[in-house]
N, C-alpha and C positions, 0 to 999 in steps of 0.2 A: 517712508511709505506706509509701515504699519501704524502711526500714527493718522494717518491722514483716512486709513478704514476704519481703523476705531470710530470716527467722529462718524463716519458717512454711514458705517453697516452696522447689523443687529451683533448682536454679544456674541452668539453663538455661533454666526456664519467667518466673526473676526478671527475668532479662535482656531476654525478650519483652518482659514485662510494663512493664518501667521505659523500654523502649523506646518501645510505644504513650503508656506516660504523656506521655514528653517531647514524642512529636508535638502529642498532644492542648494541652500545653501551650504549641506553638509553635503551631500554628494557633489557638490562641484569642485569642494576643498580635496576627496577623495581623486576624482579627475586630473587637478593638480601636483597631487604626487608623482613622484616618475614610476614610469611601469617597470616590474617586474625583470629581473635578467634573468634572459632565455640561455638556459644550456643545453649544449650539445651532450643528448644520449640518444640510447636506440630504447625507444617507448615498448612495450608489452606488445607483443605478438608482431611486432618490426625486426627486422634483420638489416637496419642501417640506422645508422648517428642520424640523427634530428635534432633541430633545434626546439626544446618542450619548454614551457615554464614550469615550475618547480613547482605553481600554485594552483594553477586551476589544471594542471596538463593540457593545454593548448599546443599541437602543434601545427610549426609553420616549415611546410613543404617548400625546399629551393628543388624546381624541376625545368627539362632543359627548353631554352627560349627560341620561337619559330620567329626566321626573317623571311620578308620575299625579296626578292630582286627581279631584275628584268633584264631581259637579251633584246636589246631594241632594235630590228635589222631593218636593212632596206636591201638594195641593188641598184650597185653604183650607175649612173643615166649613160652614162660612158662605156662600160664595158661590160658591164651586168652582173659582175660580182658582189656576190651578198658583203653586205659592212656592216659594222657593230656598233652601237653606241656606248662610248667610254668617254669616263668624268676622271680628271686629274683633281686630287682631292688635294683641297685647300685650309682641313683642318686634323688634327692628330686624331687617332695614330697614321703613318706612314703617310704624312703629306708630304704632298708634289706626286706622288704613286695613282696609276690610271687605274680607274674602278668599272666595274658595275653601276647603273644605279640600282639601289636597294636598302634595308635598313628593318628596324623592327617595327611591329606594327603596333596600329592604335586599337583601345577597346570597342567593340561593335563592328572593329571591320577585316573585310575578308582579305585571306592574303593575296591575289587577285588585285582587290582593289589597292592592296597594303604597295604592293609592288607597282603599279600603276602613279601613285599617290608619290612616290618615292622618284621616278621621273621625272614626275613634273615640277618636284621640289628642289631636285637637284639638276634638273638641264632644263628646265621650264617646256617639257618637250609632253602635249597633249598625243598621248598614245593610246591603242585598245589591245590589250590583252587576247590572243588569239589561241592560246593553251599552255597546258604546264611541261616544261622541256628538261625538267631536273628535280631529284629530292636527292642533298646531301647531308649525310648526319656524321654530324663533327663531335663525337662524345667529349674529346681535351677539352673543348670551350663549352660544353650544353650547349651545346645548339645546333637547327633544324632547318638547314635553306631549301627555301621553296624557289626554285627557277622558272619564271613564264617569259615564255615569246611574246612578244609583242612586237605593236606598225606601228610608225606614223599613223596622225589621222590624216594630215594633210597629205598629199601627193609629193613624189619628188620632185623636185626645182630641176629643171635641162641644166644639162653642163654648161657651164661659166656662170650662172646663173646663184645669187649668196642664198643660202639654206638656213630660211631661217625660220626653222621646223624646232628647231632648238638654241640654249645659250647657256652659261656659266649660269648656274644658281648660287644658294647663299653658300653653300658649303662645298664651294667648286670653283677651281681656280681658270680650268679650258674644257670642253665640249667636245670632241668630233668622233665623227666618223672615220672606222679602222678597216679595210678589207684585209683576209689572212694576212698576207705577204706586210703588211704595214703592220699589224699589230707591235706593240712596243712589249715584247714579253718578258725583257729584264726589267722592266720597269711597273712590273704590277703590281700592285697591294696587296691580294690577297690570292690565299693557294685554291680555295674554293673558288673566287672568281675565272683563275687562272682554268680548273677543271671544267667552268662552264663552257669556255670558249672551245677549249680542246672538242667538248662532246659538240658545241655548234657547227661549228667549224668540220665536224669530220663526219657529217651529212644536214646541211642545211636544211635540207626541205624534208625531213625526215620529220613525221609525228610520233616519235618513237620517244616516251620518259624513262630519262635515266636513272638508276638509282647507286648511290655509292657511298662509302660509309669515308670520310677522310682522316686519314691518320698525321695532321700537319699542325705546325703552331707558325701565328703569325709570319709572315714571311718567305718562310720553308715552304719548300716543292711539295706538291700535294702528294699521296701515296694512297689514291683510292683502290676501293675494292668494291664490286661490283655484284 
């Protein structure tokens, strides 16, 4: 390539030019080096371990991560009890265990839409978010769930009639709808899930957000506090 300017450009513009080349080719050999390992200290006027680089002091903050979920209800055409929509999960951890749908979200979007997004990915089930029905803060795991109500958009289907408002997505083995008495509560996945139901369930049509802090690790019985 620097041969091929020599012929074509003036002396002086070649010289530039072969000049930036070389940088470019010396800073890209830079690039290729592996970066730096990061250690854990507590940086200058910090009062916690971080992970700094020892070279430029770059630090990189692990802080805790916001999920939303969704409480999908309806009222069953039958007897008009509120029901919930639960996904039996079809991928680890604790598959074959009935969930929420919910998950963490993506960049640029709202947890709102995060939780909505999260439905429709895992029960194929087009819903509107109607308000936020929960904030649970799980320090053991960092992290932050945001609970929204949500509807169908469609109307419910008359009794005997297949509902099919919703279905298995990719990361979901069955679908349905639960009224209290049906809920399968030895068989739930998760203790946060588990608390959102309790708080649904124990006034439906309440717009009241709960807040509560859970003291649970996978699997184990939630132990919020309010």
């Amino acid at each position: 390539m620097l041969a091929r300017l020599q012929r074509a450009a003036r002396p002086g513009h070649v010289r530039a030019v072969a000049a930036g080349l070389q940088q470019g080719r010396l800073a890209s050999s830079s690039l290729a080096q592996p970066p730096p390992a990061f250690v854990k200290t507590v940086p200058p006027g910090d009062d916690k371990e971080r992970d700094m680089c020892p070279q430029c002091n770059r630090i990189v903050y692990s802080n805790p991560l916001p999920v939303g979920g969704a409480v999908v209800h309806d009222a069953d055409p039958a007897t008009g009890e509120p029901r919930v929509l639960l996904l039996r999960r079809d991928i680890e951890p604790r598959k074959g265990f009935w969930t929420l749908p919910g998950g963490f979200l993506e960049n640029g979007e709202s947890v709102a839409d995060g939780s909505a997004r999260e439905a429709l990915e895992e029960a194929n089930a087009d819903v509107e978010v109607t308000g936020l029905h929960a904030v649970h803060s799980v320090p053991g795991r960092s992290l932050i769930m945001l609970w929204f109500k949500a509807r169908f958009r469609q109307p419910t289907p008359p009794p005997g009639q297949e509902d099919t408002r919703f279905s298995a997505g990719h990361e979901t083995a069955e679908a349905r709808l639960f009224t209290q008495s049906q809920l399968p509560w030895d068989e739930l996945a998760f203790p946060v899930g588990r608390l959102a139901l309790q708080q649904f369930f124990a006034d439906p049509s309440s717009d009241a957000v709960r807040y509560c802090e859970v003291d649970a690790t996978e699997g184990d019985e939630a132990k919020g506090r309010t």
